[in-house]
N, C-alpha and C positions, 0 to 999 in steps of 0.2 A: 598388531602390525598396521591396520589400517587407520588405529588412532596417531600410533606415531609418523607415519608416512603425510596424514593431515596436519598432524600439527610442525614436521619438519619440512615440508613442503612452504606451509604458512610464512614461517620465517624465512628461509630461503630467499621467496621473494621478497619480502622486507628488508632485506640484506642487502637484496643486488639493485634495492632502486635506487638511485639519486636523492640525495638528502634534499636536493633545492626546492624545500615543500612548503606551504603555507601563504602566509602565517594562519597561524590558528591557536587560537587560547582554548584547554580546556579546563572545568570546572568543577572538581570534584567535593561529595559535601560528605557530614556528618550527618546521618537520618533528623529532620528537623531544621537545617539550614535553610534557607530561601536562595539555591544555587538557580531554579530556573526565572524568579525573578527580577535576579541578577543579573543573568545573562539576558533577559531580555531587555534593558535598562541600559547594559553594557551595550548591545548591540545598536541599539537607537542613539546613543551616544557618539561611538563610531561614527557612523553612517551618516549624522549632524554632522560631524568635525569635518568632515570631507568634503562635504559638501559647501560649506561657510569658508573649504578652502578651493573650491570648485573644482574639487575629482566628484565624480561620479561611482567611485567604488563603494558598494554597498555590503555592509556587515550582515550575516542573518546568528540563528541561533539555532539548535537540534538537540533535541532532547527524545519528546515521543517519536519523533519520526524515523529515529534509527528501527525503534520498535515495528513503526509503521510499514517500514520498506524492506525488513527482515522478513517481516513475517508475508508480504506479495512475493518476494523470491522465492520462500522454500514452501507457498502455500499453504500457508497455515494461520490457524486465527492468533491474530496478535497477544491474545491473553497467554499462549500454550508460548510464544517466544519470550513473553512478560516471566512467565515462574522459572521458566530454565533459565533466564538471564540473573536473574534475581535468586536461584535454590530456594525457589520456593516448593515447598514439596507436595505432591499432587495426589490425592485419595484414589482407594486402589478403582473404586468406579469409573477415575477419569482415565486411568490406566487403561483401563478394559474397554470404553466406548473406543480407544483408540487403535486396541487391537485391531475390534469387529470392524472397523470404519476402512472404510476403500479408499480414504484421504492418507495421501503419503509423510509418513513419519519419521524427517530424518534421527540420528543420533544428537545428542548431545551438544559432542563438538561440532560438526556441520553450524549447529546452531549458532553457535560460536563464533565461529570462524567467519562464519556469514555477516554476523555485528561487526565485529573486527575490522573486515574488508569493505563492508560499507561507511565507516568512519574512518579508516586511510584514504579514503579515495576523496570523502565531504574534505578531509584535511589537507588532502592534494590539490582541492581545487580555491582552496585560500580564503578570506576574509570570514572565516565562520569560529562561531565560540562554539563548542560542543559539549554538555552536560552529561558527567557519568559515564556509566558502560563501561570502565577502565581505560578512558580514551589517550589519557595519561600515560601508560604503558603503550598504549597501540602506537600513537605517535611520539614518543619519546627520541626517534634519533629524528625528527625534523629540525634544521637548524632555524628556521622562522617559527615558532612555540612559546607560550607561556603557559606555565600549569600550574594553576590555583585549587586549594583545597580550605575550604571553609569550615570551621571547626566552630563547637561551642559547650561548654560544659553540660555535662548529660540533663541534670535540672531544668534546665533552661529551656533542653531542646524536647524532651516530655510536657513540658506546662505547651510549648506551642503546638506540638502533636496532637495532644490530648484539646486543647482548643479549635484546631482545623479539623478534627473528624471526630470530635464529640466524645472523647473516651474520658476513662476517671485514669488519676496522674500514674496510679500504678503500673494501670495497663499500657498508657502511654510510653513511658518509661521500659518495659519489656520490649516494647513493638520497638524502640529505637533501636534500642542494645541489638535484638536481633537482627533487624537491617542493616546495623551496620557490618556485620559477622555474615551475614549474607554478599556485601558487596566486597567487601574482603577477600573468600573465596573466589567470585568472580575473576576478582583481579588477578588472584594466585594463580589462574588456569594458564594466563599469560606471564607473571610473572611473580613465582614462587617467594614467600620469603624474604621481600626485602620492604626494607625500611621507607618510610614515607619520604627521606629526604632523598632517597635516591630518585624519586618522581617529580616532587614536587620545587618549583623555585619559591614562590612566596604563601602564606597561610595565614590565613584572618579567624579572628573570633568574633561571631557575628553576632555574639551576645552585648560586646562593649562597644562594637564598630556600626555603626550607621550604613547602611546601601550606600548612600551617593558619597560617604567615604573610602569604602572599599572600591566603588569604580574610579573615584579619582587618582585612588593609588595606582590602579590599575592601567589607567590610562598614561599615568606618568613612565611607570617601565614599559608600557607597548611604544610611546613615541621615542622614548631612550633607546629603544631597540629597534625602532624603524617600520613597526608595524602600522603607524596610522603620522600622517604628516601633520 
């Protein structure tokens, strides 16, 4: 009862806010994309145009800091907000220090919900790109949004895995697969079963596409749409 009461509560309020939110792009990848690269790139990009047009409105990007600012609200160390966001699954030791430990342990969802709410609100307050978390699903009924999803053949994204943190390609390769199957879930908590076009408006493969291509595309639908003049 008290999971469905959090989690029908949740939407409730998502329901009855006012859609007039944004704008906000978010970013979602395939394990091995360069999503926070991007958005950081994207967002300096922004935050040029504007200013070459003389607004002062300044783009940023959030990625760790959802993690960062989850885990000072429910008190907890950000790695413990890192594996439940991610199901990553946690040895019975770390279980057990957590029992005995006088540090307060919310559930699950809590945890949840708490990312959730902390990324409608970065999204409420406008010019921010936000990476992952299913941020896609969280703001999905904003009418100022663009949600991008970066894909690239599994190959691809194991050889650069396996290059940025030193593994041999097989392992690399597993470690993708399962992240992605890991972020997957995440999203399902919010939003069961459905298909990626229901989230997303446009998808890059970042295998054949260049960075300062993909932002240019990008930046062409945000001014087509009114998010950067």
């Amino acid at each position: 009862m008290k999971y469905m009461s959090e989690r029908s509560g949740s939407k409730k309020r998502r329901e009855e806010a006012p859609k007039l939110r944004g704008p906000v792009i978010t970013i979602s990848r395939e394990y091995g994309c360069p999503a926070k690269r991007i958005a950081r790139k994207l967002a300096d990009t922004f935050t040029e145009k504007n200013r070459r047009l003389g607004h002062d409105a300044e783009w940023k990007w959030i990625s760790k800091e959802i993690i960062d600012e989850s885990a000072r609200q429910l008190k907890l160390s950000p790695s413990v907000i890192q594996d439940i966001s991610s199901y990553r699954t946690r040895g019975f030791f770390d279980h057990l220090a957590h029992f005995f430990s006088d540090e307060y342990y919310p559930g699950d969802v809590k945890v949840k919900n708490t990312i959730a709410n902390f990324i409608y609100n970065a999204a409420s307050e406008g010019n921010v790109i936000i990476v992952g978390r299913a941020a896609e699903s969280i703001t999905k009924d904003f009418e100022k949004a663009l949600h991008i999803k970066l894909q690239a053949p599994i190959e691809w994204r194991a050889k650069q895995v396996a290059e940025a943190y030193g593994m041999t390609f097989s392992d690399a390769k597993r470690e993708a697969l399962e992240m992605d199957k890991r972020r997957l879930q995440f999203r399902n908590y919010f939003e069961k079963d459905r298909a990626d076009t229901d989230f997303f408006d446009v998808m890059f493969n970042t295998a054949t596409m260049t960075d300062e291509e993909i932002i240019e595309m990008i930046l062409i639908v945000s001014e087509t749409r009114g998010f950067v003049l």
